[in-house]
C-alpha positions in Angstrom: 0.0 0.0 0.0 1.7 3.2 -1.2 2.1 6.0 2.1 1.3 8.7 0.3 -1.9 7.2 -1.4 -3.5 5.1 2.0 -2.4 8.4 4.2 -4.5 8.6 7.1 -6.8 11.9 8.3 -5.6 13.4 11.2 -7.7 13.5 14.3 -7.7 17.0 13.9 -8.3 17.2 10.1 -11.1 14.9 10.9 -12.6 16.9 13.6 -13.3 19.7 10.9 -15.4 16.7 8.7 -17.3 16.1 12.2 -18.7 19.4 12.9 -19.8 20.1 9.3 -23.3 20.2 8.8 -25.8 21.7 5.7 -25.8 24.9 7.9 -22.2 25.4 8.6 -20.1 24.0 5.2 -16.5 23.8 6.8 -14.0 24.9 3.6 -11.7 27.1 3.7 -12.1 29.8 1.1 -10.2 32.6 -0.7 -10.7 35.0 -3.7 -7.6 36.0 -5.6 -7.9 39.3 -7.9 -5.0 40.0 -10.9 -4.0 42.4 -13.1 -4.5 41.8 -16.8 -0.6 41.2 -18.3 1.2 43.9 -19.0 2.7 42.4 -22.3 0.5 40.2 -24.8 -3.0 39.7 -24.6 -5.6 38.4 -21.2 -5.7 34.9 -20.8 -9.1 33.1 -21.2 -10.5 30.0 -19.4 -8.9 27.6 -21.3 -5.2 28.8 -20.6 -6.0 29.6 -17.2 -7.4 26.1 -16.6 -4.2 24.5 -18.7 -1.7 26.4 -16.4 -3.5 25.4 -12.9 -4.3 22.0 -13.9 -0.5 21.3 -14.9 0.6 23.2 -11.8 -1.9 21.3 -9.4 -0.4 17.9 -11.6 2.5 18.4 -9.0 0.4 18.0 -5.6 -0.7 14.5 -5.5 -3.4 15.7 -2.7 -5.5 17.4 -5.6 -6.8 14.2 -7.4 -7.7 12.2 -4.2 -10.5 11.5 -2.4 -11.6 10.0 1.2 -12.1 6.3 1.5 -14.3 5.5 4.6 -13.2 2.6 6.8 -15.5 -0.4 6.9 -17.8 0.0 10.7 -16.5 4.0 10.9 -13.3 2.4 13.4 -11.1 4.6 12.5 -10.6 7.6 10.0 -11.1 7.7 6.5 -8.2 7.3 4.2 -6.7 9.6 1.1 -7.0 7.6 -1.8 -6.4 8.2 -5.2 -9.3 8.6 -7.3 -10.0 6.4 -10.7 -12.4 9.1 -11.8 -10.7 12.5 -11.3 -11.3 14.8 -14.0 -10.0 18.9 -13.6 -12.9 19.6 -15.3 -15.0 19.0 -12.0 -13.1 21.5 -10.0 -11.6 24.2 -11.9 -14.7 25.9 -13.2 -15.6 28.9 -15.3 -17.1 31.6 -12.9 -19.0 33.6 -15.9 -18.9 37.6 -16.5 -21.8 38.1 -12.8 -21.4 40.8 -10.5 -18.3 39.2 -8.8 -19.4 40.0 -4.9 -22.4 37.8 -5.8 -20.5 35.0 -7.7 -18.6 35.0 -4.6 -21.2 34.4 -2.4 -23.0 31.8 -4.1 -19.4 29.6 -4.2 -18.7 29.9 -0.9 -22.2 28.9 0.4 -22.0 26.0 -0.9 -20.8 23.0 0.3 -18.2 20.8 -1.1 -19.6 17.0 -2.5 -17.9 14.2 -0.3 -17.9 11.2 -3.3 -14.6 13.6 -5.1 -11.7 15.4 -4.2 -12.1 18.4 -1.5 -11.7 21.7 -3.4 -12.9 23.7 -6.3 -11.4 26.7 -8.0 -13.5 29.2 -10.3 -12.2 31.0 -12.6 -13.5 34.7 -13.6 -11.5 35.4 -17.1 -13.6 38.8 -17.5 -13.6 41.2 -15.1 -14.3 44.8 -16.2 -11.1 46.4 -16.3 -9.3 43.7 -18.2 -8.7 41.6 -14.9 -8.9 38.5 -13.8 -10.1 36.5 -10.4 -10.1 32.7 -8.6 -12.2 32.2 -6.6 -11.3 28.7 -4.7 -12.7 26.3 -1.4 -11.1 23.6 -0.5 -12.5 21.8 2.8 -10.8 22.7 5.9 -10.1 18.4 6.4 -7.7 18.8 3.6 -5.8 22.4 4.1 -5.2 25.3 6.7 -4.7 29.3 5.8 -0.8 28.5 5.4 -1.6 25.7 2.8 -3.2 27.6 0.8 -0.8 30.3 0.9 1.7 27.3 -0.2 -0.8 26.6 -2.9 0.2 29.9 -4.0 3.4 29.4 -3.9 2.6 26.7 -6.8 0.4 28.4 -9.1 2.0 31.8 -9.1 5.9 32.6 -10.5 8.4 35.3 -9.5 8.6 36.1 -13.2 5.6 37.4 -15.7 7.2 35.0 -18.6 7.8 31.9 -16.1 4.3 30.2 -17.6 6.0 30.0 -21.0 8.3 27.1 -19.8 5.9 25.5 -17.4 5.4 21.5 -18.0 1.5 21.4 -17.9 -0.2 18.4 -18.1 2.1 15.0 -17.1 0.4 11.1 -17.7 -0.4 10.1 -14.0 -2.3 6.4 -13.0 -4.0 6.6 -10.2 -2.3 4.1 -7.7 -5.3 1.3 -7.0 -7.2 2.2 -3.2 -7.2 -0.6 -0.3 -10.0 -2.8 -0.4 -12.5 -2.5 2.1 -11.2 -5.7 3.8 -7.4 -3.8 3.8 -8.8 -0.6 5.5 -10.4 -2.4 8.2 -7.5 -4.6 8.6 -5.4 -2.0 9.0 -7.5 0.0 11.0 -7.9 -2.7 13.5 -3.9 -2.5 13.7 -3.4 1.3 14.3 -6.2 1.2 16.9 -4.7 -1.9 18.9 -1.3 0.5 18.6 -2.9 3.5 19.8 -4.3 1.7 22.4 -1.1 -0.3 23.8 0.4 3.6 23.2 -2.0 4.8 25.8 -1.4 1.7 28.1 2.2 1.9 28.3 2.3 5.9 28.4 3.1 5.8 32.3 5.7 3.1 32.2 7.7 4.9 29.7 7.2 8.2 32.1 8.2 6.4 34.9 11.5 4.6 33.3 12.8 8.5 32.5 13.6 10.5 35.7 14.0 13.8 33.4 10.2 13.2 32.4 8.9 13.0 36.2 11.2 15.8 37.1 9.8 18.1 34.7 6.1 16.9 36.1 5.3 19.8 38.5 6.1 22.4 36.1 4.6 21.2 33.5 1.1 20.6 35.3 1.1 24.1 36.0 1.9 25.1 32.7 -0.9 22.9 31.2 -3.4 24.0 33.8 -2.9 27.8 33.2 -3.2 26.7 29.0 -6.2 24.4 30.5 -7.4 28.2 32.0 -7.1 29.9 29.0 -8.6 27.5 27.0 -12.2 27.4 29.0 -11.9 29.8 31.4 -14.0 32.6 31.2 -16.4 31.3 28.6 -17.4 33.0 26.0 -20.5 35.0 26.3 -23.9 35.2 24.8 -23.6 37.1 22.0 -25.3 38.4 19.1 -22.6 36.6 17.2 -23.4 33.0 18.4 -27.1 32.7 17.1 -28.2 29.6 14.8 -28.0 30.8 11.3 -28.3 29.5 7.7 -25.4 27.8 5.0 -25.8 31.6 2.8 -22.8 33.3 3.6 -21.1 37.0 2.8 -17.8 38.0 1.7 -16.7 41.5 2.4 -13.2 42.4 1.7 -11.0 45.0 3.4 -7.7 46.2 2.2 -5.3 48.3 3.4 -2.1 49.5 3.3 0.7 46.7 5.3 3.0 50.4 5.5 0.0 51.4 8.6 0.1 48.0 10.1 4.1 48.4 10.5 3.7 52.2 11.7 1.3 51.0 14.2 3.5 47.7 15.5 6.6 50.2 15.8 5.1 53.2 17.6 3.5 50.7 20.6 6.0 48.0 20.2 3.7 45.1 19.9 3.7 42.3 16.9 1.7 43.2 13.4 -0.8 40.4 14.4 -1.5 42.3 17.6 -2.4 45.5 15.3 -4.7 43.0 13.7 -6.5 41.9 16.1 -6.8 45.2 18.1 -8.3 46.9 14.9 -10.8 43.8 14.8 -11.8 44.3 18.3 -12.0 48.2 17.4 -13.9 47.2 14.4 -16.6 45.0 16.6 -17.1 48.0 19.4 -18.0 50.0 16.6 -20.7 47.2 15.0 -21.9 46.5 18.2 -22.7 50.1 19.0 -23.9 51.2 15.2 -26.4 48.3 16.2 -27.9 49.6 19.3 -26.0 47.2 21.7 -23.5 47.6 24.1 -20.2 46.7 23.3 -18.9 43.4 25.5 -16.0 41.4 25.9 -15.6 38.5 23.1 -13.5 35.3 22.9 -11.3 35.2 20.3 -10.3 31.7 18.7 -6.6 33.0 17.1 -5.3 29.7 14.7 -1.2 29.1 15.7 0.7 27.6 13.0 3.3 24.9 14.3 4.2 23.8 10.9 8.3 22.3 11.3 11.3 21.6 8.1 9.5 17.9 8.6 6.1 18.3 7.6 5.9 18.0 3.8 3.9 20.2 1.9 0.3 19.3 1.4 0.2 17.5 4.8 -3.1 18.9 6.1 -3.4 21.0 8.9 -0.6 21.6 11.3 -2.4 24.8 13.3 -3.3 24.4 16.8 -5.3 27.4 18.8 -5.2 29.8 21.3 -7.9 32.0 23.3 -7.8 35.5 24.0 -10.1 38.0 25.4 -11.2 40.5 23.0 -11.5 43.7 24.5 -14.8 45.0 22.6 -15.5 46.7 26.1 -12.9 49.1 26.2 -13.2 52.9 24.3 -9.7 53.4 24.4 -7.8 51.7 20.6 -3.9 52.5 22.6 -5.6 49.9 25.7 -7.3 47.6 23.6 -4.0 47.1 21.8 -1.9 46.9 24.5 -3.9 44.3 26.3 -4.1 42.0 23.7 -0.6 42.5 23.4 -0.3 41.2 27.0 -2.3 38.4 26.4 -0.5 37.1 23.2 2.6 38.0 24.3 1.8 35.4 27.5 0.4 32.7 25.9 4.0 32.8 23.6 6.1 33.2 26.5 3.8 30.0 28.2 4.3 27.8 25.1 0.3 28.1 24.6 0.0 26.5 20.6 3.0 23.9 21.7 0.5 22.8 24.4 -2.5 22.3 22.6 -0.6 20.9 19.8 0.6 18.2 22.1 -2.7 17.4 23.4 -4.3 17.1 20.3 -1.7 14.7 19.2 -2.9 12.7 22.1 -6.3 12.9 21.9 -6.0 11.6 18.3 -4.8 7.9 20.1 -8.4 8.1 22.3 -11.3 5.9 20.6 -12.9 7.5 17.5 -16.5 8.0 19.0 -14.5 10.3 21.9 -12.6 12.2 19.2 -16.0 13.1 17.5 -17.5 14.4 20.8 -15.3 16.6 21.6 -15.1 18.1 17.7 -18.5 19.0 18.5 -17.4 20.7 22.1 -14.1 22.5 20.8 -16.6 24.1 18.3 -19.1 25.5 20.9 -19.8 29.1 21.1 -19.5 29.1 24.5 -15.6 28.4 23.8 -15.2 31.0 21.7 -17.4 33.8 19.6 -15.6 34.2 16.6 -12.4 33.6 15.0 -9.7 36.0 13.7 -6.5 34.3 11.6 -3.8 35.9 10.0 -1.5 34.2 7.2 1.5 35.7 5.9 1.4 35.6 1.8 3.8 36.6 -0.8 6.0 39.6 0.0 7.2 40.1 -2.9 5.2 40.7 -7.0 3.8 36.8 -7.8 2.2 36.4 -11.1 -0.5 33.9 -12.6 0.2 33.3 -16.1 1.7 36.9 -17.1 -1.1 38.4 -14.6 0.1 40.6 -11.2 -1.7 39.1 -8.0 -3.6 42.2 -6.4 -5.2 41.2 -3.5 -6.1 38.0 -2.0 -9.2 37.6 0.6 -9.6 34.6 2.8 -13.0 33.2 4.3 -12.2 31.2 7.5 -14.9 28.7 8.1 -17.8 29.1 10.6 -19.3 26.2 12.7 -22.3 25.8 13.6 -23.4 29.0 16.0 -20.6 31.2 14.7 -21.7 34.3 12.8 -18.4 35.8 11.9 -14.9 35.5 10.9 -12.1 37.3 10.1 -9.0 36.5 7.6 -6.1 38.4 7.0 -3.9 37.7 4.4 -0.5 39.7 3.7 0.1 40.1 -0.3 3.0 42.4 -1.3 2.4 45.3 1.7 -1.0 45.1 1.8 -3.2 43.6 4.5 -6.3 42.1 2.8 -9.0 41.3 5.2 -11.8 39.1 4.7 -15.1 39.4 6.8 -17.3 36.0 6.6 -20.2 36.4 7.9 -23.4 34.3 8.1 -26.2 36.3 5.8 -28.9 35.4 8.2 -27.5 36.6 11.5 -25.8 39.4 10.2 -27.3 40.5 7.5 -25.2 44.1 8.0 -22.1 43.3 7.7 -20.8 45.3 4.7 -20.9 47.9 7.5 -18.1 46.3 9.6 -15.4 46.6 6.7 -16.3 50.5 7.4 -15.8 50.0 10.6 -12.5 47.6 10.2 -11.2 50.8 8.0 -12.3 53.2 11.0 -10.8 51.4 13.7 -7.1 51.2 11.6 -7.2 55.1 11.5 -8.1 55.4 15.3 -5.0 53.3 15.9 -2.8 54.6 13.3 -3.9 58.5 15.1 -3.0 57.7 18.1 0.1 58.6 20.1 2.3 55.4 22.1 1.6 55.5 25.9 4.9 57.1 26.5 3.8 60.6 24.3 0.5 60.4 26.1 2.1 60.2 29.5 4.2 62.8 29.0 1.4 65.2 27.5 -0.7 64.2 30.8 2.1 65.2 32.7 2.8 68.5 30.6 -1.1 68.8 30.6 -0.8 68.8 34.9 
């Protein structure tokens, strides 16, 4: 049985196949906007879907598809699939009102019986552009795989495509019977289990492991703390909804993110987050309500040199406070700062990493259960990730990549999220909200834009201490 083909979901890629439902459709999306080529003329569907097609040829995880185990005893498997045809995922997108094509895309879900993703492809934008518009289920990829997928499609030079191999010949390597993938399923679980069973004798044959016992107890209990403690609150935010979702995209200038970051000497992801929670204070209070503390679900890559491209998700997740509450931007900032700047100093993401890597050796019906509970809105009311993209000027077949806005899934109860993606000094943010619950939220990418410019005005707490003090 080749690796590669019989590879195994992870319990965490799985978890995000669990808490899927018609309501909440759990892929990760993006929409990528180009400039027409500077030289030669725009290319049309067919070269578009030539170049991505011969490009995705290289990433075997595009033409497979999940093979269930026989009795559900364990998780399915990536196989390759007999039947793939590009044709069924890279799609033409049609000359619509883009905002609505958009929409439609990402509302619906992805069909289990083929490979995970889909990319459209809008040849005919006015202006001479170009767009993909992509989803790809969140069991198959994070925000930093995609950005690797990227990394594939797009070159450093406009004139790279020219010598591009497209399509290669490729036989799909025969899946396991359903005889193999229980048999081989009844294996792994009888060695997760004797993992599980021997887990304190190895601890207590190493000294340096019970030593390190105390302090690490603490550690986990304060990431324990963090993680359900206080729960999130009952908010607007956290109502049932409907699958129909909305895209609205933000972007501004990366220059303001970095101004910001240097003036109060916090990270550009804290700037992020603070002009999110700036953002919300404003929503809620445009709406009538009064602006609360939220819990904030940030996704932590721990991505290492030894996990090979295209090897699902390798995020774990950490829980902040969100200071909605508080009128002053310089405080709301600086007390997220606190908090992320703890939770790195604590080893917060290596924490949950590890115990997610050990609650994938637990029984199956136990790993589903608390999918369900790690999704509830009284964990968290929304989630804000940021990815790092290309830095530098990428190109799509002669075309310059603008702008590229993510949509991080929403389970079930979850209204909103919030993607940021970094494309050559811009920050591109990408509001997802659920149509139904908030049926407003164009306004918050005002707000988002409002809430940059309150931080960007004003002064570091050392100019404003010293004007208090000149002010006295």
């Amino acid at each position: 049985m080749d690796d590669v083909t019989a590879e195994r979901l992870s319990a965490l890629d799985a978890s995000f196949l669990a808490v899927e439902r018609p309501s909440a459709p759990m892929h990760v999306g993006w929409l990528a906007r180009f400039d027409p080529p500077e030289r030669g003329p725009r290319p049309g569907f067919a070269e578009l879907f030539d170049h991505i097609a011969g490009r995705l040829g290289r990433a075997p995880r595009y033409r497979q598809r999940l093979a269930q185990v026989p009795l559900g005893l364990h998780e399915p498997l990536w196989v390759d699939d007999p039947g793939f045809d590009a044709l069924n995922h890279l799609l033409p997108a049609g000359d619509g009102d883009l905002d609505a094509l958009v929409d439609g895309i990402l509302s619906t879900p992805l069909a289990r019986d083929r490979p995970l993703w889909e990319i459209w492809i809008a040849d005919a934008l006015p202006g001479g552009g170009i767009a993909l518009i992509g989803k790809m289920h969140h069991c198959m990829v994070d925000g930093t795989a995609v950005v690797e997928l990227g990394n594939l499609l797009l070159d450093a030079d406009p004139d790279a495509w020219s010598a591009s191999a497209e399509h290669d010949g490729w036989t799909p390597v025969p899946a396991p019977s359903a005889g193999e993938r229980l048999a081989q399923a009844l294996v792994e679980r009888a060695a997760d289990g004797a993992a599980l069973a021997l887990a304190p004798v190895r601890l207590a044959g190493s000294p340096a492991r019970l030593l390190g016992l105390p302090a690490g107890a603490r550690r986990g209990a304060r990431t324990l703390a963090h993680t359900l403690l206080p729960p999130a609150p009952g908010s607007p935010l956290n109502r049932p909804g409907a699958a129909q979702r909305h895209h609205v995209r933000v972007t501004h200038s990366l220059d303001d993110v970095r101004a910001i970051r240097r003036r109060h000497g916090v990270t550009p992801n804290d700037v992020i987050i603070a002009a999110c929670a700036g953002a919300l204070r404003r929503f809620a209070e445009r709406r009538g309500e009064s602006p609360q503390r939220l819990k904030v679900m940030v996704p932590a890559d721990v991505r290492t040199s030894s996990d090979a491209a295209g090897s699902g998700n390798r995020i774990t997740f950490l829980f902040i406070e969100l200071p909605c509450d508080e009128p002053d931007p310089v405080e709301r900032l600086m007390a997220i700062h606190r908090a992320t700047d703890q939770r790195r100093r604590d080893g917060e993401a290596e924490d949950v990493d590890a115990a997610f890597r050990a609650l994938a050796l637990t029984p199956r019906p136990l790993r589903r259960v608390l999918a369900h509970a790690f999704a509830h809105p009284r964990l968290f009311n929304l989630t804000i990730s940021s990815v790092p993209g290309p830095a530098v000027p990428r190109f799509l077949r002669g075309c310059r990549l603008l702008e590229v806005h993510s949509a991080v899934p929403l389970a079930g109860r979850h209204a909103l999220s919030i993607g940021v993606v970094t494309v050559a000094r811009q920050a591109c943010f990408g509001i997802y909200a659920d149509s139904r619950t908030l049926p407003d939220a164009d306004a918050l990418g005002a707000d988002l834009e409002e809430a940059i410019e309150e931080l960007l005005a004003a002064p570091s707490a050392g100019r404003r201490r010293a004007r208090g003090r000149s002010g006295a």
